[in-house]
N, C-alpha and C positions, 0 to 999 in steps of 0.2 A: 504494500500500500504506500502510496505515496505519502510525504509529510505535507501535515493538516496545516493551515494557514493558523494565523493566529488568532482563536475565535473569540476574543475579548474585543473584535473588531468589531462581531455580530451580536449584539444583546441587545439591541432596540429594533422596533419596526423599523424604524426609519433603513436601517443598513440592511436588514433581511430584506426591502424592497430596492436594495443597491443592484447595479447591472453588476457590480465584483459581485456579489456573493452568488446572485445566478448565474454567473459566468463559469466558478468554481465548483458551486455543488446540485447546477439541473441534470437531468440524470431522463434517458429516455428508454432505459430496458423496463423488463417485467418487474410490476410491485405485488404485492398482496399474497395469496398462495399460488404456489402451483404444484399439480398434482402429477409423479413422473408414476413409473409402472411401480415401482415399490418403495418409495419415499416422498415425503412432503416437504417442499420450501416453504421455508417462511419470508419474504423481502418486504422492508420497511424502511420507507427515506426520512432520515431523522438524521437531516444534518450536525445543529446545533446540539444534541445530545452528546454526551462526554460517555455515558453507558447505557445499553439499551437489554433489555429482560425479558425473555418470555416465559407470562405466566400458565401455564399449564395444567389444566381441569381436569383431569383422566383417570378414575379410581386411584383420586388424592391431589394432590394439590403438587406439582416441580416447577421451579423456577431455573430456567437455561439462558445463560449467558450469550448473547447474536454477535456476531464477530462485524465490524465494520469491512467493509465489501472492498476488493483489490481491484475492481470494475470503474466502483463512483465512489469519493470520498462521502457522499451522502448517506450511500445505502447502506444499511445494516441487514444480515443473514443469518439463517440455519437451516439447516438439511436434520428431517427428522423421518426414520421410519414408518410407512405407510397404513400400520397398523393402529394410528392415532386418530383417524378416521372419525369423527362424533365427540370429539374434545371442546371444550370449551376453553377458548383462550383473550387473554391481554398482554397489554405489553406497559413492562414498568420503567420510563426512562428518566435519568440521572441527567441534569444539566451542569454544564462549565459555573453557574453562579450555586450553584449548591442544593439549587429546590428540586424535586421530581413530581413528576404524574403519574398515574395510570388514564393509557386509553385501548378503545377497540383499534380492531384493524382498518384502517379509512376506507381501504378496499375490500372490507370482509363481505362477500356473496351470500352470507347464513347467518342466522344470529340468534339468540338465544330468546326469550319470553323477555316483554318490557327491553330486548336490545342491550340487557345487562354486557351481553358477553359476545365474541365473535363465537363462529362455529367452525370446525374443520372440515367440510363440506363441498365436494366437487360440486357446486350447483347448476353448470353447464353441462352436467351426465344427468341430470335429474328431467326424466322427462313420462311425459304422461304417455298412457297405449293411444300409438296412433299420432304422437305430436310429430307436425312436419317442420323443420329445421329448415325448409326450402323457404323462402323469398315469394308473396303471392303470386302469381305470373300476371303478364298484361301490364302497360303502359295508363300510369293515371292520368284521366284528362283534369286538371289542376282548375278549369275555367268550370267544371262541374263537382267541388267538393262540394257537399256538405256536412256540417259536423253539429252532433246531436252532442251535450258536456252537461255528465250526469255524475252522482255520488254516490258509490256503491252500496252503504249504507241505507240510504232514502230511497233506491229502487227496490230493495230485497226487505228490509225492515217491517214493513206495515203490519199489523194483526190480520187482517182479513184478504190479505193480495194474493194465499193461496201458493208461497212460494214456501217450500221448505226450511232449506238453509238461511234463515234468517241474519241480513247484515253481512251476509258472506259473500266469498267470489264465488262459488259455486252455488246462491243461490239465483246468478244468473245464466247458469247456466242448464237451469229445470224448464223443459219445454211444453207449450199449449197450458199454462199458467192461467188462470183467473182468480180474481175478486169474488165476494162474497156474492155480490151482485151479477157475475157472469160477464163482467168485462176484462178482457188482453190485461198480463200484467206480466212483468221480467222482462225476460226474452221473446215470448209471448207478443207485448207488445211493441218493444224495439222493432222486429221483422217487419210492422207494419206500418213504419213509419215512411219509408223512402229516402232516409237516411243513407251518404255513403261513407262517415266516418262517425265512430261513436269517441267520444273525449271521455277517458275516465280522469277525475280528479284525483289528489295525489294517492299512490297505492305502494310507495315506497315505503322503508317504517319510521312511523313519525312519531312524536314523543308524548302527545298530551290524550290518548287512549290508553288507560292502564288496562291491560291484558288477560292481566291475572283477575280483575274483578269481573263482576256480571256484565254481560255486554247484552244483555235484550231489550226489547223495547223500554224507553224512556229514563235506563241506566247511562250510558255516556254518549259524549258525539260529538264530533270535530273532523271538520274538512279536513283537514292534515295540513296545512302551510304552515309546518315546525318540523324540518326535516329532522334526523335521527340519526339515520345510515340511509345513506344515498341506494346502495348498489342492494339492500334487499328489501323482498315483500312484508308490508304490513301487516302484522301476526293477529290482530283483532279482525281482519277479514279472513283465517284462516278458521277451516272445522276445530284443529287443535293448535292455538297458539304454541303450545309445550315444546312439539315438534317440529325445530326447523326444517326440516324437509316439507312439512306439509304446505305451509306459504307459496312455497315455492314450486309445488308441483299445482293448486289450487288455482292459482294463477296463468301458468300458462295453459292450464285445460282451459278457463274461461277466453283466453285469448285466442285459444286452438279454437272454442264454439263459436267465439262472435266470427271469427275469418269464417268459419262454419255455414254461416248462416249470412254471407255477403256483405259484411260491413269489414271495413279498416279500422283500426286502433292506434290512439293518438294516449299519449301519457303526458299527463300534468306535474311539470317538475320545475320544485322550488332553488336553485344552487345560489341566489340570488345573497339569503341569508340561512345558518344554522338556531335552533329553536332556543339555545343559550350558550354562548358561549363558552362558559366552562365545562357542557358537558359533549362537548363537542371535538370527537376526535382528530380533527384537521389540528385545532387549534392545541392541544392536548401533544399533538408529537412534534409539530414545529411551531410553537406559541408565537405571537406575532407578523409570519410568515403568510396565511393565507386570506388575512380581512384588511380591510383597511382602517388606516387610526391616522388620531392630527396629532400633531406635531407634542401634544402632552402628552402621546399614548396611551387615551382614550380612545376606543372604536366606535371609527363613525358609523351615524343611524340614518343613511338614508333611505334605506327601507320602511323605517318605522316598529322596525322587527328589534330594534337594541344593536344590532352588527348589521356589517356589508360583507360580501367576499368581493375580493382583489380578481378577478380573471386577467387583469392584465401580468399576475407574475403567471411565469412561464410554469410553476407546476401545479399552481390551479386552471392554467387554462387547460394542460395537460388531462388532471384528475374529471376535468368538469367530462372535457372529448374521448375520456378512456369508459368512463360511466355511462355517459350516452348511446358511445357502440358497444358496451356490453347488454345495456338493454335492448337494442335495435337485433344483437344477434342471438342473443342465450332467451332471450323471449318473443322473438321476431316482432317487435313493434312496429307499427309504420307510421310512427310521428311523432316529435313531440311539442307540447305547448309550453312555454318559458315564462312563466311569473315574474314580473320587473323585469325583464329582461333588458331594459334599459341600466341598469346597472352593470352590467356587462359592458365589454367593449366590442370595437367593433370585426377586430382581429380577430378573436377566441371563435366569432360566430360566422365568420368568413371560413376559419378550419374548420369549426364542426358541419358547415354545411360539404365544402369537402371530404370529409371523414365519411360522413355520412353518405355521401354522392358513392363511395368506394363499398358502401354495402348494400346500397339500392338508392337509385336517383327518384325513386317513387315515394322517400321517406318526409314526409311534410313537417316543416318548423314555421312555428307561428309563437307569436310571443308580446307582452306587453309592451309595446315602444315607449313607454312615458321617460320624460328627462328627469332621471334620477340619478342619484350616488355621488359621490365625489373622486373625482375619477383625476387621476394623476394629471401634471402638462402634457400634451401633446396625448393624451389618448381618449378617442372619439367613443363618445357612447351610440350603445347599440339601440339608439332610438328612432323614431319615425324620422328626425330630423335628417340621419343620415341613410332613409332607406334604397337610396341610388347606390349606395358601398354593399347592397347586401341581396342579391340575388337571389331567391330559393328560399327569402325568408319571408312569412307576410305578418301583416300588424293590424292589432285590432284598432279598428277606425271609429274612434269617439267622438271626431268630428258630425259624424253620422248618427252617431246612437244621441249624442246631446239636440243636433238638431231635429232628431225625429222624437224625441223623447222627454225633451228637457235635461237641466245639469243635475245632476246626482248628488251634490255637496247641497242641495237646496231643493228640500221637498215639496215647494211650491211654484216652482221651477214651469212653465208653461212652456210648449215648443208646439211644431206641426202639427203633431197628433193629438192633442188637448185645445185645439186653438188658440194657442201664444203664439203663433209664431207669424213675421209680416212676409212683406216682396223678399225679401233677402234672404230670412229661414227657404223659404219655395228653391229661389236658387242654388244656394246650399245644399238643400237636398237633390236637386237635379246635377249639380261637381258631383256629388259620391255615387250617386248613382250610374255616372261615366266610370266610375273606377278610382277616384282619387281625392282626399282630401285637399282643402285648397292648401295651398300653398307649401304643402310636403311633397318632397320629390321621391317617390313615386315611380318604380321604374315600368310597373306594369300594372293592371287590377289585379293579375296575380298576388300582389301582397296586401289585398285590399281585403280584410275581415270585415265582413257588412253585419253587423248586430244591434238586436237593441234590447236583450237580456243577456246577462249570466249570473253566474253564482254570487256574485260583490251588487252589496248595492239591493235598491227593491226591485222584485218583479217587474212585468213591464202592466201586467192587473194592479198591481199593490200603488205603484207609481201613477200612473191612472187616475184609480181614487183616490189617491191623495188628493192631487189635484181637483178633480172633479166628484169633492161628496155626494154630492143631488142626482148624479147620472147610474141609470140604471143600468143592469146587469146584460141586456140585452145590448144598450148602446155600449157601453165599455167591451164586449166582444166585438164587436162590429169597427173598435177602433183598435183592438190587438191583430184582429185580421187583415186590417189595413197597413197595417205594419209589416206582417206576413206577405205582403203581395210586394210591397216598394223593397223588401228584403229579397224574394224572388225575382224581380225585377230589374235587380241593379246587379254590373259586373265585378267579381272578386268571387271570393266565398264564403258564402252565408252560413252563420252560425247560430244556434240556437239553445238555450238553457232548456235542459230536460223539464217538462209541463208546460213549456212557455204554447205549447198547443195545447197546453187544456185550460189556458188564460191561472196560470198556479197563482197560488197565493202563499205568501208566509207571514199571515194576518201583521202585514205592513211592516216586520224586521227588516232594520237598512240590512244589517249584517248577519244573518243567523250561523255564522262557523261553529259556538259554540253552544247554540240554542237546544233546547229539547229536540227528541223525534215528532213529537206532537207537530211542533214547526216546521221542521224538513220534511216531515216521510213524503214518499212521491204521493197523489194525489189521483189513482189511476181512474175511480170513477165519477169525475171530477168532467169526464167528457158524456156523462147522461145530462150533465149542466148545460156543458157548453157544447152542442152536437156540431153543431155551425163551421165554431174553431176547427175542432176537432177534425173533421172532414175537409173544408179549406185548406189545412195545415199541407194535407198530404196532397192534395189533390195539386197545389202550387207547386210543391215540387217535383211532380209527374211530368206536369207545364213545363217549370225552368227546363228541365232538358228536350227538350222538344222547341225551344227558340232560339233560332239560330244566330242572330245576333247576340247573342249574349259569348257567344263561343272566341269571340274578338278579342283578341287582349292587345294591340296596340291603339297606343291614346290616340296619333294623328286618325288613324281609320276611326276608331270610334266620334274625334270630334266631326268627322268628316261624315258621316251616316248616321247622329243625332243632332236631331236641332230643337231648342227651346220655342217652343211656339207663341208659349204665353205663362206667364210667373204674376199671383198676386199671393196673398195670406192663405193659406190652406188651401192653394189650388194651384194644377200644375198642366200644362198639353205640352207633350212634348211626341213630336215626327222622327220617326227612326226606319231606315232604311237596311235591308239585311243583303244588299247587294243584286234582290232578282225584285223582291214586292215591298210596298210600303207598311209601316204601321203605325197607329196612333196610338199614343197613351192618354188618358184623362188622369186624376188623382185630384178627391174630391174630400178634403178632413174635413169641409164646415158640416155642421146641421143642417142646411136647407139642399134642396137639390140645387143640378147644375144643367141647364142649357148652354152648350155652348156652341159657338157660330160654325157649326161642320157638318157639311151634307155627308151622310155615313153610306148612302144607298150602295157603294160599289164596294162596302167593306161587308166583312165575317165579324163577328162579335169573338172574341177566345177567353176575353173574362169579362163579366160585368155583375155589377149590383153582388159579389162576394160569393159570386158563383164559376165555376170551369163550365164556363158551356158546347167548345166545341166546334166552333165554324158556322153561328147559328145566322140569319140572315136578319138586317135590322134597315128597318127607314126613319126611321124619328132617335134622336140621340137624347138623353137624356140621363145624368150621371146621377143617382140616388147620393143620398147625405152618409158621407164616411163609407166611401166606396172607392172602387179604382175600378175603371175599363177599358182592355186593350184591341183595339181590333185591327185586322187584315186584309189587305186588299184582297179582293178574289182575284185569283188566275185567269185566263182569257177565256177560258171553255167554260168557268162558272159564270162569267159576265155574259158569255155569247147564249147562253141557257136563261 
């Protein structure tokens, strides 16, 4: 081994965020385990540590000394016989100022109940009968995603939804499911949506579900944005949290069913912040090294979460892109969704979209562009602002969801859809419905996430009434549906919160992460309520793919075969050409109806008054109150008839 520099150089963030110390101890072989024919590595990059220990779980407790690596002055190793298999391990490390830790393996694939402990655990051998390892086949058309981002919990959980496995992955994977009342519920109902990509929220194991307590209905609950261990399953969605194998085999079966059953899977992942710091294995084997701190070495909060992580050092960006393609291969994911991802840089997310490109170019990243973190000189965050540096990545467009929706910091918030909104909202929504927020650059609608729910924040029913106390049940559907079609409508891809088709409710919670089940459980017969929605829902996204302009993703062609016809307060006409026939759009948010000045006689009707009708034949135009109608010129042989 080479001689070590002198590490009295590195004892603040400040110098672990030095280009000298990455320059001497980044390190790009294998970390974590690896599993040969009849022994086990252990590798762990713990530069600044003076002594590093593994502790070892295995009928008794041994502690073995890791020999620092003749490879990288960073890494630290041990070769142990094969027969250790089901151990539970940590590693106890000695620093140069004289304090130590204990932590997990940062890389550990297994882990023990509540994530106490790593596990010894080939978890890329662990595979369910029948799981395919292969990559989906077929090219994704990207101008046709849609993604349904639901909580495994709140779909399986309910008392009467008839799923067994209650709370768990596998109880969406129990098929022709129903409610008490004889309505689709689980998988069940997923099938029938028209969905082509389901978003689970996070499934990785997160810290604030204790495991070992009861987990049935209206015992605990939590989104999961408090990562834990990045690289394994969530033990409270397991049959047997006890058993690390089980998470992990439970898991890729549900992920074997849903590809099963025609949908893609998108994974919701937090790297952005860990759930506290101090118990937080990154931080535990190189303290100071992978978050970011000011200048008093205090960690900055721009998350909100207490820490940030640093992507711009080189072996978080490293750990962030070795994590992502472990799950993309050892569980065949095909996407994922990046929480603040604007915290990130824009380097880290330029590689992962590479990394990613090399295990399948069909693998989709989306992610929250907001300007956040405090991000060193010279490194660009990975926000909307800079979406021309980022190719293959798209961003959720709140430009959009505010104007159709109102602002979310302000529960009385008026916009399009509630009628707040004037000539300028109208326009506004006609920019995003091209593909692009104004004034973000925007390389294609490809990056363009068109929403106007998810999990943050209220409903787009709950948001509604707020605003509009006095409006009844029947009108408040009639304007989430309206929302539903200007989402089908417009170019990117459309996303939608699980029940946002049965108009959900979570009786007005801005935030319910930590609420009861009462609050979240899905809400499956919630469509004998709202038939309308419910039916709409699907029936608009049968539509999208069947319009062929929308199939467009560059902006000149798009401005060039859409034209703004007419923009006032809650009303929009806009002409769009799909290169052979013409079509109209109406969108109609007031109360009253709408006449407007357009002889319709040589067009087809394909939606009107919040119906799919088909190519029906109409002479009189007339737009009903909180509607949208698109129609189509006939062809010559329907005109000559």
């Amino acid at each position: 081994m080479s001689q070590l520099p002198d590490m009295s150089r590195f004892m603040t963030p400040e110098s672990l965020h030095s280009r000298e110390f990455n320059d001497i101890f980044a390190y790009a072989g294998p970390l974590g385990l690896e599993f040969l024919e009849d022994r086990v590595v252990f590798r762990l990059w713990a530069p600044t540590a003076e002594r590093v220990s593994l502790l070892l779980f295995f009928h008794g407790e041994k502690q073995l000394d890791m020999q620092r690596s003749d490879i990288s002055p960073g890494l630290w190793e041990l070769s142990l016989p094969g027969d250790c298999e089901g151990a539970q391990y940590l590693y106890r490390l000695s620093f140069w100022d004289g304090s130590s830790r204990l932590a997990a393996d940062p890389y550990a694939r297994a882990v023990s109940v509540n994530g106490r402990y790593a596990v010894v655990l080939d978890a890329e051998a662990l595979l369910p009968e029948a799981f395919s390892t292969e990559r989906l086949p077929g090219t994704v058309d990207f101008s046709q995603i849609s993604i349904y981002e639901l909580h495994i919990r709140d779909m399986s959980i309910g008392p009467l939804n008839g799923i067994s496995a209650k709370g768990k992955f596998l109880g969406l994977c129990e098929s022709d499911t129903v409610t008490a009342a004889g309505n689709p519920s689980g998988l069940h109902f997923l099938k029938g949506l028209g969905i082509s990509h389901i978003q689970l929220l996070p499934i990785y194991d997160f810290a604030t579900v204790n495991e070992e307590a009861p987990l049935s209905f209206g015992e605990q609950y939590n989104w999961g944005y408090d990562p834990l261990h990045y690289n394994s399953p969530e033990g409270s969605y397991a049959t047997d949290p006890e058993d690390p194998a089980c998470r992990i085999l439970e898991l890729k079966t549900l992920i074997q069913t849903l590809h099963a059953a025609g949908f893609r899977v998108i994974m919701d992942v937090v790297y952005n912040h860990v759930y506290r710091l101090e118990l937080s294995s990154l931080e535990n084997t190189v303290p100071g090294y992978y978050f970011r701190f000011d200048p008093s070495g205090r960690p900055y909060n721009g998350t909100g979460c207490g820490n940030e992580t640093a992507s711009e050092q080189p072996m978080f960006r490293r750990y962030l892109i070795d994590s992502l393609s472990y799950w993309a291969k050892a569980y065949n994911l095909d996407g994922f969704r990046l929480d603040l991802m604007g915290i990130h840089d824009v380097e880290t997310l330029q590689a992962l979209r590479a990394a990613l490109d090399k295990i399948d170019p069909n693998i989709f990243i989306i992610g929250e562009g907001w300007s956040l973190g405090h991000h060193p000189e010279g490194v660009l965050r990975a926000d909307q602002d800079h979406a021309h540096l980022l190719p293959g990545v798209a961003f959720f467009n709140d430009e959009f969801r505010n104007a159709l929706r109102g602002n979310d910091f302000d529960a009385q918030s008026r916009a399009f859809l509630s009628g707040g909104g004037d000539e300028n909202t109208s326009r506004c929504i006609f920019s995003n419905m091209q593909g692009k927020p104004l004034g973000k650059p925007y390389r294609s609608p490809l990056q363009n996430i068109i929403y106007s729910e998810s999990h943050d924040n209220r409903t787009l029913y709950d948001k509604l009434k707020s605003v509009l106390p006095e409006a009844s049940d029947a009108e408040l559907e009639r304007r989430c549906c309206l929302a539903f079609a200007i989402q089908n409508l417009s170019h990117g891809i459309v996303f939608f919160h699980a029940g946002q088709d049965l108009l959900r409710s979570k009786s007005g919670a801005d935030n319910s992460y930590n609420l009861p089940d009462s609050i979240n459980v899905f809400p499956y017969d919630r469509c004998d309520r709202f038939p309308l929605a419910y039916r709409f829902f699907r029936d608009l996204l049968k539509c999208r793919k069947d319009l062929p302009f929308l199939r467009q993703t560059d902006y000149p062609a798009i401005r060039q075969h859409e034209h703004l016809i007419s923009a006032e307060a809650g009303r929009l006409h806009i002409q769009i050409s799909d290169g052979t026939r013409l079509w109209h759009l109406f969108i109609n948010a007031r109360t009253e109806s709408w006449q407007p000045q357009f002889q319709p006689e040589e067009y087809e009707l394909i939606i009107h008054n919040v119906q799919l009708l088909h190519k029906k034949a109409v002479e009189t135009l007339e737009i009903p109150p909180l509607s949208l109608t698109l129609l189509r010129l006939k062809d010559s042989s329907q005109q000559e008839t």
